[in-house]
C-alpha positions as CSV (number, residue, x, y, z in Angstrom):
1,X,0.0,0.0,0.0
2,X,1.4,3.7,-0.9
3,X,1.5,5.9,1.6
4,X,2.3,9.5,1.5
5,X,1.1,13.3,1.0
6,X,-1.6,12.2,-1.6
7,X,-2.5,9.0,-0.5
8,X,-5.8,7.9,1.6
9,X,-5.6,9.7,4.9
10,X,-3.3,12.6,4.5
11,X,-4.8,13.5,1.2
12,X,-8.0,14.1,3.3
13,X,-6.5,15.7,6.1
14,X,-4.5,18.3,3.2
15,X,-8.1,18.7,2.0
16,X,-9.0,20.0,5.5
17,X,-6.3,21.7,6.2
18,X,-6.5,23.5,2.6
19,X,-10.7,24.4,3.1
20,X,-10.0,25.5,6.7
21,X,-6.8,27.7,5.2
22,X,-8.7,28.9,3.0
23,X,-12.3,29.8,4.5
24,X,-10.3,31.6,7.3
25,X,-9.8,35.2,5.3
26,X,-13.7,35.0,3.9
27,X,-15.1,34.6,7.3
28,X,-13.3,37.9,8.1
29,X,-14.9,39.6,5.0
30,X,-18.0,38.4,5.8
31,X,-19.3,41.1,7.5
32,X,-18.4,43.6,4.5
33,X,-19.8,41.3,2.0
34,X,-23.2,41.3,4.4
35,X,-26.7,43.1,2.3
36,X,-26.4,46.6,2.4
37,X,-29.6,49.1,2.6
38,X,-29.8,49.9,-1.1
39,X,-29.0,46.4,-2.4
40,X,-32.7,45.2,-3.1
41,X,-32.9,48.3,-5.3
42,X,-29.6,47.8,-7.4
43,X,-29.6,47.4,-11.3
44,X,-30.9,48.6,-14.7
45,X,-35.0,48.6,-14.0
46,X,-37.3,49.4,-17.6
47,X,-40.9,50.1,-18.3
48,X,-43.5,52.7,-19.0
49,X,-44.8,55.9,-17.5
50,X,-47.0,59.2,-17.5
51,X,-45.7,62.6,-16.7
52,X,-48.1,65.4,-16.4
53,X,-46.9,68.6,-17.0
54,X,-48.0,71.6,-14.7
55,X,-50.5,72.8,-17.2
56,X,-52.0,69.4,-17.2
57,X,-50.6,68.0,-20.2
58,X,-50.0,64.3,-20.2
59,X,-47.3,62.1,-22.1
60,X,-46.7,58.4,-22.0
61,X,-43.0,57.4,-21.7
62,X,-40.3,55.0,-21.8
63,X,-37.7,54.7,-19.2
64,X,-34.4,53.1,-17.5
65,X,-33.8,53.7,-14.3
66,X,-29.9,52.3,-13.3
67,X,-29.3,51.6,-9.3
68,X,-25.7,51.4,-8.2
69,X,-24.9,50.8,-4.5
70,X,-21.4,52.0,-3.8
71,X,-19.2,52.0,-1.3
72,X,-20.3,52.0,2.2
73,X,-24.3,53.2,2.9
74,X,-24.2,55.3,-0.6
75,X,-25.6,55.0,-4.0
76,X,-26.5,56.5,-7.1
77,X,-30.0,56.2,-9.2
78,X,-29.7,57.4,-12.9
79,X,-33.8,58.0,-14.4
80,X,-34.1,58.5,-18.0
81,X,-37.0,59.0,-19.7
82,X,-38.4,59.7,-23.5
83,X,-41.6,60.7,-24.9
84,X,-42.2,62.0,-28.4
85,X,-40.3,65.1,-28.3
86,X,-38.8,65.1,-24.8
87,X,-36.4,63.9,-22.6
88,X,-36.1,63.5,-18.8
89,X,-33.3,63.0,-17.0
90,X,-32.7,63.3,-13.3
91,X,-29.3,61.5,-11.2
92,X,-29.5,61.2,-8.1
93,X,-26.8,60.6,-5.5
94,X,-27.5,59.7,-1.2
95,X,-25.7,58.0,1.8
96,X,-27.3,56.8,4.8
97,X,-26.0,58.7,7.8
98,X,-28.0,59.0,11.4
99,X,-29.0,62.7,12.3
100,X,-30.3,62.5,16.4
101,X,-30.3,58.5,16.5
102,X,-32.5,57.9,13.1
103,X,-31.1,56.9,9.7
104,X,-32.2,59.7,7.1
105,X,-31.1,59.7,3.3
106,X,-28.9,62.5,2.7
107,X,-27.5,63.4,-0.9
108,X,-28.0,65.7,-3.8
109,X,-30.3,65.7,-7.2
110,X,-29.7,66.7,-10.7
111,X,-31.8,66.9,-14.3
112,X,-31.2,67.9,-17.9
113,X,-33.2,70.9,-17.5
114,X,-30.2,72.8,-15.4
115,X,-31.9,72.3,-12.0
116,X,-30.4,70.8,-9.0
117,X,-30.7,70.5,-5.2
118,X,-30.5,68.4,-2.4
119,X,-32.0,66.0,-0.7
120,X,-33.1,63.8,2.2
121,X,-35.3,61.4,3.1
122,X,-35.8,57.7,4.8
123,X,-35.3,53.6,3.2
124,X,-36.5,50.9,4.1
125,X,-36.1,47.1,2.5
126,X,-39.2,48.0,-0.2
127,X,-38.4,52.0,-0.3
128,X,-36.9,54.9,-0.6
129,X,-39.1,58.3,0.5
130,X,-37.0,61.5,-0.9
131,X,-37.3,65.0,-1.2
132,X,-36.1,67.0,-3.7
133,X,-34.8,70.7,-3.0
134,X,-34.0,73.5,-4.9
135,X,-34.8,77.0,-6.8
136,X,-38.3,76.4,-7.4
137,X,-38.3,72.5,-6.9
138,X,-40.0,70.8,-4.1
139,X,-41.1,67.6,-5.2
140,X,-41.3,63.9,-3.4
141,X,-39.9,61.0,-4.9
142,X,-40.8,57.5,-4.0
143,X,-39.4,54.5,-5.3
144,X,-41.4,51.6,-4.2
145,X,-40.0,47.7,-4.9
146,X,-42.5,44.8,-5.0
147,X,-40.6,42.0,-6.0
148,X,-39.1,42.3,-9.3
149,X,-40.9,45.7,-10.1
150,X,-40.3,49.2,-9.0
151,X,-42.9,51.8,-9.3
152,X,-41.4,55.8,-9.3
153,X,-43.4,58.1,-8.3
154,X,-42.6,61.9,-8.3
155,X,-45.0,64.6,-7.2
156,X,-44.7,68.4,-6.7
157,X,-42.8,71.0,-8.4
158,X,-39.7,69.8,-10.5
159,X,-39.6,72.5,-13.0
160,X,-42.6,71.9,-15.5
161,X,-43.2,68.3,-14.1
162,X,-46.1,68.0,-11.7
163,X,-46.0,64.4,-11.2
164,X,-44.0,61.3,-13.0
165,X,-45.1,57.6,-12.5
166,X,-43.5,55.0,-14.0
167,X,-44.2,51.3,-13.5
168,X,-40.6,49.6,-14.3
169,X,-39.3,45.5,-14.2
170,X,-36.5,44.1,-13.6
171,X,-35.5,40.7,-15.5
172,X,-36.1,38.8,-12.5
């Protein structure tokens, strides 16, 4: 009978020693490989809309909407949308941070139109609840997950857009 390093029972116990050697560093990571707040949101998200202007006018649309969690508690949400004749676009950037013991959604807002602000609001595993600031913007925005579809909803004053819903799927 052979005997030696990759023979019967010391080729299982190099197994061991090998799976043991090498699950050591990814239990350390584990904890920064662990779900992070804006994860269920993350990818490219399509489907249809309405945006009503503030005159009442209504337009159906096409959109994307691209969710990319980045380092720590922060992300970034790209919206595009297209209608016959028009374009929207608004990017987004927040970070979790806790403000008097409660997480709130911190970050700051931009569209094609020149307009830009801040803004803040809450998340949750199915949410995110922002505000939008700025010269003559004050709008909510809520993007609401069920599953493999997101609904966007934005309503208030964001330049000529009174309120923007769009019903978007991800290829779940």
């Amino acid at each position: 009978m052979r005997t030696g390093p990759n023979t019967g029972p010391c080729k299982a116990l190099l197994h061991a020693i090998a799976v043991i050697a090498l699950s050591g560093p990814l239990a350390l990571l584990s904890p920064a490989l662990a779900a992070g707040p804006f994860d269920p949101f993350v990818g490219e998200w399509r489907g249809d809309g309405v945006v009503t202007t503030d005159d009442g006018q209504q337009a159906p649309l096409r959109c994307k909407v691209e969710v990319l969690a980045e380092v720590g508690e922060r992300a970034s949400q790209a919206l595009r949308c297209a209608s016959t004749g028009a374009v929207i676009i608004i990017n987004a950037s927040m970070r979790l941070e806790q403000q008097e013991g409660q997480p709130v959604l911190v970050g700051s807002w931009s569209n094609d139109r020149g307009k830009a602000g801040g803004l803040t609001g809450k998340i949750d595993n199915q949410s995110v609840d922002v505000m939008l600031l700025g010269d003559d913007v004050e709008a909510q925005m809520i993007s609401a997950l069920d599953g493999c579809r997101l609904q966007v909803t934005i309503e208030g004053k964001l330049g000529k857009i009174a309120n923007l819903q769009v019903n978007l799927e991800q290829g779940c």
